[in-house]
C-alpha positions as a LaTeX table, in Angstrom:
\begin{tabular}{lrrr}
\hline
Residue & $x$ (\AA) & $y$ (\AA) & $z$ (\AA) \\
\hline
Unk1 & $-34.02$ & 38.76 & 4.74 \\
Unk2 & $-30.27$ & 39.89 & 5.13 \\
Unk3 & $-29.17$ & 41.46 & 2.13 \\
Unk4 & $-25.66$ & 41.45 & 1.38 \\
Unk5 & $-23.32$ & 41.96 & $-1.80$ \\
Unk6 & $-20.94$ & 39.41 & $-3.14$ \\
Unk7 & $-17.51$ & 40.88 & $-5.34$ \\
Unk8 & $-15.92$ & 38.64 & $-7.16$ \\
Unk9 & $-12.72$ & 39.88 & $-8.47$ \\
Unk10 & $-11.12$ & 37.49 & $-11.40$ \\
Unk11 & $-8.71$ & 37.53 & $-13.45$ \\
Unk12 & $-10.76$ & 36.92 & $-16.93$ \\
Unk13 & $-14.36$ & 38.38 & $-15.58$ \\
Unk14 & $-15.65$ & 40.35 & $-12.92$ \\
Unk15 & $-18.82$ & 39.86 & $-10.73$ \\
Unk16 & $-21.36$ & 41.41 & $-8.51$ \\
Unk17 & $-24.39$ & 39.89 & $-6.99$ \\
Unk18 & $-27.42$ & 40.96 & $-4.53$ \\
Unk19 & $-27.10$ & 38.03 & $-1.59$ \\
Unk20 & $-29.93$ & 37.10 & 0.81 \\
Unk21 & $-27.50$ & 35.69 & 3.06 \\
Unk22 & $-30.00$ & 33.70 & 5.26 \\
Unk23 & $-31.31$ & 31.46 & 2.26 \\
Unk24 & $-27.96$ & 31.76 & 0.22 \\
Unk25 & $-29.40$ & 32.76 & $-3.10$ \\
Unk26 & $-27.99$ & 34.94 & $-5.65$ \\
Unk27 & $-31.11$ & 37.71 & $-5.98$ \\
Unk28 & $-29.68$ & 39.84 & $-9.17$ \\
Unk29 & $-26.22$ & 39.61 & $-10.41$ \\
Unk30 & $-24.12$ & 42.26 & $-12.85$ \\
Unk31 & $-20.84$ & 40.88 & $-14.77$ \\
Unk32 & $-17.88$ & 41.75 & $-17.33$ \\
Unk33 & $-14.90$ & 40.53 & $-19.12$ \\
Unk34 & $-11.77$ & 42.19 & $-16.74$ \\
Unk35 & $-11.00$ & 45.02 & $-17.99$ \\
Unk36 & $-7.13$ & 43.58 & $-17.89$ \\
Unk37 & $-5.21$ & 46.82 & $-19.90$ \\
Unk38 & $-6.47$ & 49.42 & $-17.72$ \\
Unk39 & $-4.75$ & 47.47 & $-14.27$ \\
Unk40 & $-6.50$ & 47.44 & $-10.88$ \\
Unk41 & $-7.77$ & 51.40 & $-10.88$ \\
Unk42 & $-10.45$ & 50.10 & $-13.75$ \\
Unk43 & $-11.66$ & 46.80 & $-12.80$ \\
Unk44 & $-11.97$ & 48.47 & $-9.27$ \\
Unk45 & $-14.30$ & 51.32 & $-10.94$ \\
Unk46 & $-16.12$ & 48.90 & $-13.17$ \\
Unk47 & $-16.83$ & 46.46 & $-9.95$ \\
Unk48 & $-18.10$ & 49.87 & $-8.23$ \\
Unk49 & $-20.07$ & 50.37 & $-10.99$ \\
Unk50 & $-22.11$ & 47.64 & $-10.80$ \\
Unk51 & $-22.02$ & 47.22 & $-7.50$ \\
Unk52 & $-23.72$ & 50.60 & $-6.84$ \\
Unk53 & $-26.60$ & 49.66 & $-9.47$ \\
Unk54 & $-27.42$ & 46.86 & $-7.54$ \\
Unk55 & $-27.64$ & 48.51 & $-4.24$ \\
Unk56 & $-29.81$ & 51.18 & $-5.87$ \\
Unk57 & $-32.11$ & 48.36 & $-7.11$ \\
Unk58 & $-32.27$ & 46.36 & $-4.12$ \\
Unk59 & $-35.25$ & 45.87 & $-2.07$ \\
Unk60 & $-33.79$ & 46.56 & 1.30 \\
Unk61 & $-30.98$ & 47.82 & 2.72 \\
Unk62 & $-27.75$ & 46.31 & 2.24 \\
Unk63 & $-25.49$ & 45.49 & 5.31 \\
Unk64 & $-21.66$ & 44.71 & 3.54 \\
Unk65 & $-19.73$ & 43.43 & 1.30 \\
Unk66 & $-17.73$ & 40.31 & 0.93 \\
Unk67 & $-15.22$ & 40.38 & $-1.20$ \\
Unk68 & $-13.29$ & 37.25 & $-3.05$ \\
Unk69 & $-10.33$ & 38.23 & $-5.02$ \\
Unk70 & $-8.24$ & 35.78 & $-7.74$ \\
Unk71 & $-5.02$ & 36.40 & $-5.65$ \\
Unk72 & $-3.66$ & 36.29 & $-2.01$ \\
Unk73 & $-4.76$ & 38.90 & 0.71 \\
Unk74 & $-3.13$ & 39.73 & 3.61 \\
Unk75 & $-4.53$ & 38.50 & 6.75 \\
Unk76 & $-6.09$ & 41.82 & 7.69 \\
Unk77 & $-8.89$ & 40.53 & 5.21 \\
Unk78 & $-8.59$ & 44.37 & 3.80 \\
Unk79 & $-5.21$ & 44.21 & 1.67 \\
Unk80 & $-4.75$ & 42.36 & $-1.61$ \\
Unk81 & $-1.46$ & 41.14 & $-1.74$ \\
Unk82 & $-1.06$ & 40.88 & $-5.77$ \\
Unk83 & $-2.99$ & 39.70 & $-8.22$ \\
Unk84 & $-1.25$ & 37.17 & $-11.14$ \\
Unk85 & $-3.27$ & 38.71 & $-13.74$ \\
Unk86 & $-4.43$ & 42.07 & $-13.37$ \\
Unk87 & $-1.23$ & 44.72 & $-13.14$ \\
Unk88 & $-1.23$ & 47.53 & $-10.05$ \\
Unk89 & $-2.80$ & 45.36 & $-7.26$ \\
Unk90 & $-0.09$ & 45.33 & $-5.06$ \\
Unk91 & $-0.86$ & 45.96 & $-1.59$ \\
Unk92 & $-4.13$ & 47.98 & $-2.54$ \\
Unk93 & $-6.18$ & 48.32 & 0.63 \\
Unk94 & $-8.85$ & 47.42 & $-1.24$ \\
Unk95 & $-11.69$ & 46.81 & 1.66 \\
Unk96 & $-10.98$ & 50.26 & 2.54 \\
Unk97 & $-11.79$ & 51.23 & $-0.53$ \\
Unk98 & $-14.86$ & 49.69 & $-1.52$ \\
Unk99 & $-16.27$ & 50.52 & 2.16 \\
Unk100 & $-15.50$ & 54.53 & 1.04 \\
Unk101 & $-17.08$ & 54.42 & $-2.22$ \\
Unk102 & $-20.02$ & 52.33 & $-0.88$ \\
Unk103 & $-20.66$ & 53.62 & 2.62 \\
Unk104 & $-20.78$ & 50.29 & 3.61 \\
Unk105 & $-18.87$ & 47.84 & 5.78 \\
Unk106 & $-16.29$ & 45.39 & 3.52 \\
Unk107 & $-14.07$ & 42.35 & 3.78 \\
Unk108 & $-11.69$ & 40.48 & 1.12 \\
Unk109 & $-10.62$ & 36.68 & 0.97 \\
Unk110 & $-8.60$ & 34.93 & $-1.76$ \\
Unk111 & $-11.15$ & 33.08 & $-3.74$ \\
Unk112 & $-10.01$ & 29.54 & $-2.88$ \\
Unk113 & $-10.45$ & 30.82 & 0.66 \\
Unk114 & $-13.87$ & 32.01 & $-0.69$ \\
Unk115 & $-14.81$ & 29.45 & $-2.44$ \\
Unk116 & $-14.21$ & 26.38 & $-0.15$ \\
Unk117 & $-16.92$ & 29.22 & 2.42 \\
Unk118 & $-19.46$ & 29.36 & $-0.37$ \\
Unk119 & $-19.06$ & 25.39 & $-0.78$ \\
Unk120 & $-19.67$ & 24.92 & 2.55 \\
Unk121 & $-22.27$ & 27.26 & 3.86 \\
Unk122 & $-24.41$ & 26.95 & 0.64 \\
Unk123 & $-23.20$ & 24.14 & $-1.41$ \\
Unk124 & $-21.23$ & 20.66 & $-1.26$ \\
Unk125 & $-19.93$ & 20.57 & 1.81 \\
Unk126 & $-22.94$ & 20.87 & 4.08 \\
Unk127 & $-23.28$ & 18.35 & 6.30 \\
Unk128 & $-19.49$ & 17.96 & 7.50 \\
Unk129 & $-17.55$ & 19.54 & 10.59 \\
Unk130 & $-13.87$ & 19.64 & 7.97 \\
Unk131 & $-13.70$ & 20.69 & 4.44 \\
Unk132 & $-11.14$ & 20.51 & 2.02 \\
Unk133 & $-11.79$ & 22.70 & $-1.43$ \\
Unk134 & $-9.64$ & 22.86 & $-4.25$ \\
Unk135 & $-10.03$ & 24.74 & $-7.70$ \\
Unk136 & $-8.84$ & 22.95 & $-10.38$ \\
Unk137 & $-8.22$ & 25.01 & $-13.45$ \\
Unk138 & $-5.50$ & 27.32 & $-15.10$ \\
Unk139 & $-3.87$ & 26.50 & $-11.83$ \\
Unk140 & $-5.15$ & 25.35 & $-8.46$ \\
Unk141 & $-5.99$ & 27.01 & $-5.50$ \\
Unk142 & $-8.15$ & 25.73 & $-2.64$ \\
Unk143 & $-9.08$ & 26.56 & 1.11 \\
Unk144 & $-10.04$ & 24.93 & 4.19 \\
Unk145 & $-13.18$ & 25.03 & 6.76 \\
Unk146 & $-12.18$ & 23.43 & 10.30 \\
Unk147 & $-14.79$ & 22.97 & 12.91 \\
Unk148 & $-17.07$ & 24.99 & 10.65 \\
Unk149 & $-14.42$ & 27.96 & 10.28 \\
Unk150 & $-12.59$ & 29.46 & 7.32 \\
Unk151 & $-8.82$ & 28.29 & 8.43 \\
Unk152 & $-6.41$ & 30.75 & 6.65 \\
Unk153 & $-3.37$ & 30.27 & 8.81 \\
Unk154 & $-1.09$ & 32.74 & 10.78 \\
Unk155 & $-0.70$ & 34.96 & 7.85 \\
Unk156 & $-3.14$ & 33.82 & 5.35 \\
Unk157 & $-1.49$ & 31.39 & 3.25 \\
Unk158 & $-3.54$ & 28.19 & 4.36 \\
Unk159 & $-4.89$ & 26.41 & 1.64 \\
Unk160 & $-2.54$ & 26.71 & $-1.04$ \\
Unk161 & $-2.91$ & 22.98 & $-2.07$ \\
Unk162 & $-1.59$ & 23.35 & $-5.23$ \\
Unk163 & 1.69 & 24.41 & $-3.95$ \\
Unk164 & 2.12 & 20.83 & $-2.67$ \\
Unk165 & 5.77 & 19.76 & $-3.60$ \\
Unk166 & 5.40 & 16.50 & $-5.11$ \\
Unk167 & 8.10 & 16.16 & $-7.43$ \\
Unk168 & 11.53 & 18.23 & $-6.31$ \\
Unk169 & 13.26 & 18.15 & $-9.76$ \\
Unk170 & 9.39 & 18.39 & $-11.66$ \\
Unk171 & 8.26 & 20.72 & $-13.64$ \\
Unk172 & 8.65 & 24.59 & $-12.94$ \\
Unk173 & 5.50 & 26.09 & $-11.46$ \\
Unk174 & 4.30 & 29.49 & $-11.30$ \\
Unk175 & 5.26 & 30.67 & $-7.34$ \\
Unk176 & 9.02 & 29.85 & $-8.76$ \\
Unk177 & 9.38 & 26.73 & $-7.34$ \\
Unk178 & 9.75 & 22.94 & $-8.89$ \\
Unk179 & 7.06 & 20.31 & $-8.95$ \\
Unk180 & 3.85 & 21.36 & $-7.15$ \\
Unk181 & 0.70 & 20.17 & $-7.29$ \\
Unk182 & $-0.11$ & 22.94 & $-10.16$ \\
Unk183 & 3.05 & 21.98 & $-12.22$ \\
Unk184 & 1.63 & 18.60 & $-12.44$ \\
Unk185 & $-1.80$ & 18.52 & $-12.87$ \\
Unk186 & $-3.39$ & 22.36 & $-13.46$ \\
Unk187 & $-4.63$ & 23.35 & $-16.66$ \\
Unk188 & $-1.81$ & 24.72 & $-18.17$ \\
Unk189 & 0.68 & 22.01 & $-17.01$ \\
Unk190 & $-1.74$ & 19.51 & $-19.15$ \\
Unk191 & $-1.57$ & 21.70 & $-22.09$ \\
Unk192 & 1.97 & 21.95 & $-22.01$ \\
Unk193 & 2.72 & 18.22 & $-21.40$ \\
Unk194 & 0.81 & 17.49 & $-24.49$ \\
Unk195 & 2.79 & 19.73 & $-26.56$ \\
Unk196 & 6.44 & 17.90 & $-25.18$ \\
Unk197 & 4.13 & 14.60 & $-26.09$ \\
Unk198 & 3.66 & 16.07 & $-29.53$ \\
Unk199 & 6.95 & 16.40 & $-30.21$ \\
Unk200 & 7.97 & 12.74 & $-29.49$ \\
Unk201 & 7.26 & 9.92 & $-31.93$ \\
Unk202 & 3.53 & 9.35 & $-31.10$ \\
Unk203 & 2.99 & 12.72 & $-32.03$ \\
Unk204 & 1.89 & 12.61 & $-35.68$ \\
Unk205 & $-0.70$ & 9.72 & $-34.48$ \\
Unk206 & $-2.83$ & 11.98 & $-32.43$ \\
Unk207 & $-5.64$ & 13.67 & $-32.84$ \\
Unk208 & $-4.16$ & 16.94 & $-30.98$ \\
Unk209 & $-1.53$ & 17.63 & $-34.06$ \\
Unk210 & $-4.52$ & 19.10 & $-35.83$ \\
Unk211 & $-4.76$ & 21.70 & $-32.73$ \\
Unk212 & $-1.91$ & 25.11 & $-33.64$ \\
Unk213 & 0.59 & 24.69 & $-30.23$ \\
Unk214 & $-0.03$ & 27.63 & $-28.85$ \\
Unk215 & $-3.96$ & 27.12 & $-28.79$ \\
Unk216 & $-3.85$ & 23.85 & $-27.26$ \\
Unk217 & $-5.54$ & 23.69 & $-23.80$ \\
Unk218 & $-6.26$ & 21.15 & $-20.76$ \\
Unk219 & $-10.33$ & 21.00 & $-22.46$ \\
Unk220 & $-8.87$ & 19.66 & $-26.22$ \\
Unk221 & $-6.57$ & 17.11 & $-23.99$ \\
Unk222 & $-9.89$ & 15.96 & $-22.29$ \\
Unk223 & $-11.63$ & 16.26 & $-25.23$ \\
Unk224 & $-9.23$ & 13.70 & $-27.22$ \\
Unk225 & $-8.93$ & 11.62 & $-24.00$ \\
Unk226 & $-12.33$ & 10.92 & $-23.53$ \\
Unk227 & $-12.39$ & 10.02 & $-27.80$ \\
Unk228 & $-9.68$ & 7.31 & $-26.71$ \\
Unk229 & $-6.48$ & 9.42 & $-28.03$ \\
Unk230 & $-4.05$ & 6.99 & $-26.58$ \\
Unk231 & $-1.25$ & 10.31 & $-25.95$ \\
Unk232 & $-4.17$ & 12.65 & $-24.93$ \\
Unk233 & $-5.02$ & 9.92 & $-22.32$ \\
Unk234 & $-1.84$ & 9.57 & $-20.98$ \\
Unk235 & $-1.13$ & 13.16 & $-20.28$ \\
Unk236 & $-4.29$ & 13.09 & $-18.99$ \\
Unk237 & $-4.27$ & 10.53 & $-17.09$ \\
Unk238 & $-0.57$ & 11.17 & $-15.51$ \\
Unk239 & $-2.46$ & 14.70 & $-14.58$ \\
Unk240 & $-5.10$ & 12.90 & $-13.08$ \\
Unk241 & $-2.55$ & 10.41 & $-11.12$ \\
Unk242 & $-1.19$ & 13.71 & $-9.85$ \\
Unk243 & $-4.17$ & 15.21 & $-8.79$ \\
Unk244 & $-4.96$ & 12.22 & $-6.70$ \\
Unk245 & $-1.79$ & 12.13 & $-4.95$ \\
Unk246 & $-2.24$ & 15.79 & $-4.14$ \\
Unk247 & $-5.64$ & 15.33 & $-2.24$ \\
Unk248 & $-4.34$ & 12.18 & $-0.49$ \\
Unk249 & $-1.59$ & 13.80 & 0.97 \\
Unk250 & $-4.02$ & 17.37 & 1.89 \\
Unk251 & $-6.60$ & 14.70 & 2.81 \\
Unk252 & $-3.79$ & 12.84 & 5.17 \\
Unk253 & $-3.15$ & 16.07 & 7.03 \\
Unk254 & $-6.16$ & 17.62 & 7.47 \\
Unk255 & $-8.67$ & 14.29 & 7.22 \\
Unk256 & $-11.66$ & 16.49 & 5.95 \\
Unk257 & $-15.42$ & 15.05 & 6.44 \\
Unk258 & $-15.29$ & 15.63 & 2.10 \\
Unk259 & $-12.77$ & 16.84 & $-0.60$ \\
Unk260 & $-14.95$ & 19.36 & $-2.78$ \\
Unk261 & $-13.63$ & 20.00 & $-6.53$ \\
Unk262 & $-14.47$ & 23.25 & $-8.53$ \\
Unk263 & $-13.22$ & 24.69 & $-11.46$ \\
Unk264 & $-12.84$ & 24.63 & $-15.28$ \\
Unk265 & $-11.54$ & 21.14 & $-15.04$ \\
Unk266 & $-14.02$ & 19.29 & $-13.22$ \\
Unk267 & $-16.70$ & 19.63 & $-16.23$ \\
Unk268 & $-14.83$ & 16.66 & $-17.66$ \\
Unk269 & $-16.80$ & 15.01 & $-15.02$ \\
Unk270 & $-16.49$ & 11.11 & $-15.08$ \\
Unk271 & $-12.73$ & 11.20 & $-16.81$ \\
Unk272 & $-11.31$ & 13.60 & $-14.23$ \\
Unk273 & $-13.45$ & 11.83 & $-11.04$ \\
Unk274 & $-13.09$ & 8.46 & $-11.99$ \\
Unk275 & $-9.06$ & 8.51 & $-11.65$ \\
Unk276 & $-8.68$ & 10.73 & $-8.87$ \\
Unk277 & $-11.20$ & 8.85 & $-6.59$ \\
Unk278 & $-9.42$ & 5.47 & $-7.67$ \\
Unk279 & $-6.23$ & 7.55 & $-6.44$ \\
Unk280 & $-7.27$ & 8.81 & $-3.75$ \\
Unk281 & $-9.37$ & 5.50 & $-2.31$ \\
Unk282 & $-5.44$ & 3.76 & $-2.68$ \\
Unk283 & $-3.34$ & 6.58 & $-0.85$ \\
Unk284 & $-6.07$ & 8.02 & 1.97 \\
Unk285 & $-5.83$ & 6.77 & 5.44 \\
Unk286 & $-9.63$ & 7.39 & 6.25 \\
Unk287 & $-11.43$ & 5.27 & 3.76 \\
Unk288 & $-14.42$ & 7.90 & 4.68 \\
Unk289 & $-13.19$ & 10.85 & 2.90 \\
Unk290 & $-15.51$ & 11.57 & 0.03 \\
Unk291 & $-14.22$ & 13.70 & $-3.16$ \\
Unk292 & $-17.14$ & 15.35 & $-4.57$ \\
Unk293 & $-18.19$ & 18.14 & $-7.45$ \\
Unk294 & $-18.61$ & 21.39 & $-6.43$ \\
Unk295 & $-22.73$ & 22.45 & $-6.61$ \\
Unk296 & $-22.68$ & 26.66 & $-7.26$ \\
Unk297 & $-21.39$ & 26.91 & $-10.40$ \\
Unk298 & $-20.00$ & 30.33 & $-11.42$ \\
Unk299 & $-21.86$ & 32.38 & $-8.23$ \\
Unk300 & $-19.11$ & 30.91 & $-6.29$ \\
Unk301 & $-17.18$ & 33.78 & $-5.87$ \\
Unk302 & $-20.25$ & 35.93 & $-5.15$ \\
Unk303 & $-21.46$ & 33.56 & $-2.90$ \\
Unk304 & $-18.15$ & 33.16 & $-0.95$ \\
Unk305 & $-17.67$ & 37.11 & $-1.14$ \\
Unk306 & $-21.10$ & 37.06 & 0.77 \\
Unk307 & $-20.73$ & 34.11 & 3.09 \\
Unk308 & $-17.49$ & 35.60 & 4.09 \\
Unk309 & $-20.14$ & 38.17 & 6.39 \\
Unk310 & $-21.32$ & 35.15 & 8.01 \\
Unk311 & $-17.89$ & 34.71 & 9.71 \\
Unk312 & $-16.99$ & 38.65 & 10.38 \\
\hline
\end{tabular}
């Protein structure tokens, strides 16, 4: 048994797990809402926190920590670049840290980059050489496994399939630009689609007029799709049209062995899968390339903190 832990740093909850890293199982976990207001100083002492009760608890010594962290980090895999969510995470060294207050040895990935590791060591994507992963939620993030290897890029910004330009004079998107991938077909682009929708004439017909604006979200749009809402199906269904387009093209470049899809999104199972395979099957060059769920749930990010000391 090789006994590792797994951080995962989020921007809505933190969490900590014990890792046998040989069998890939999640031994004890500890977890919290993010303590947001009190910036990266107290979700770094609250992950401590835990982290320190499970090594006291565990039944053998622990030998590192993996890290995955909702945000980019530098290619040092020590240095969080920023963090969307969480204020005063700019360039924290935050490996260094942890391996200070913990005594113990410590590396950090994005969690795409994570994620896709976790996926493929422990989940999904076993069984292929290539992996492509994408989260598809408030936004979308993903990474990619070549030859059986994390592939982050010269300076770590590999992966970023959400960042896709596929519509110049789109949408705005978060990273400042115009039509990605995550203006187009993320949570929050959904959502806010369906409130332009609303405002047209086939508004007062829907279902999603009951919902106040501001607390509509991508899940109420799936939810009145999958009731037959005819506008909630065609945002949705544009999204999903998007979506499909995006892997394609990521699936074009890289021609993974399988396309794995996490996040929020995906628990609309059949309605999000159904379009973006149909997509996908008419815009792929290898007729091969499989788009699949995603099998660990929310120990991803502990998971592809720990599987991250598989490749260090």
């Amino acid at each position: 048994m090789t006994l590792v832990l797994g951080l995962d740093f989020g921007g809505t909850k933190l969490a900590a797990g014990l890792v046998d890293l040989q069998q890939g199982s999640v031994l004890a976990r500890r977890s919290m809402a993010t303590p947001v207001s009190g910036g990266a100083s107290a979700s770094l002492q609250a992950m401590l926190a835990m982290a320190q009760a499970l090594i006291a608890a565990a039944p053998a010594p622990v030998q590192g920590v993996g890290i995955s962290f909702g945000g980019p980090v530098a290619a040092d895999g020590r240095t969080v670049r920023l963090s969307m969510h969480v204020a005063g995470w700019d360039q924290v060294p935050l490996a260094r840290h942890v391996e200070g207050a913990l005594g113990l040895p410590a590396i950090v990935a994005n969690d795409g980059d994570a994620a896709a590791l976790a996926e493929y060591r422990f989940g999904a994507g076993q069984g292929v050489r290539h992996l492509l992963y994408l989260t598809v939620s408030t936004g979308i993030g993903g990474g990619i496994i070549i030859d059986g290897r994390l592939h982050r890029g010269e300076r770590a910004w590999a992966g970023e399939a959400g960042h896709q330009v596929l519509k110049p004079d789109g949408p705005p998107c978060p990273c400042g630009r115009n039509g990605c991938l995550e203006a187009l077909a993320s949570g929050l682009s959904i959502a806010r689609e369906a409130r332009l929708r609303l405002r047209g004439p086939d508004g007062a017909t829907s279902a999603l007029a009951a919902i106040p604006s501001d607390a509509l979200t991508a899940q109420h749009v799936a939810e009145a799709a999958a009731a037959g809402d005819a506008l909630a199906r065609t945002v949705w269904n544009e999204a999903m049209g998007w979506l499909g387009i995006g892997i394609a093209s990521a699936a074009n470049l890289l021609n993974p062995g399988r396309v794995v899809l996490g996040g929020g999104l995906t628990r609309a199972g059949a309605l999000l899968f159904d379009p973006v395979r149909h997509v996908v099957a008419r815009r792929v060059i290898d007729p091969e390339v499989s788009v699949v769920p995603a099998a660990l749930g929310d120990d991803v990010g502990i998971l592809g903190g720990a599987a991250l000391l598989r490749e260090s």
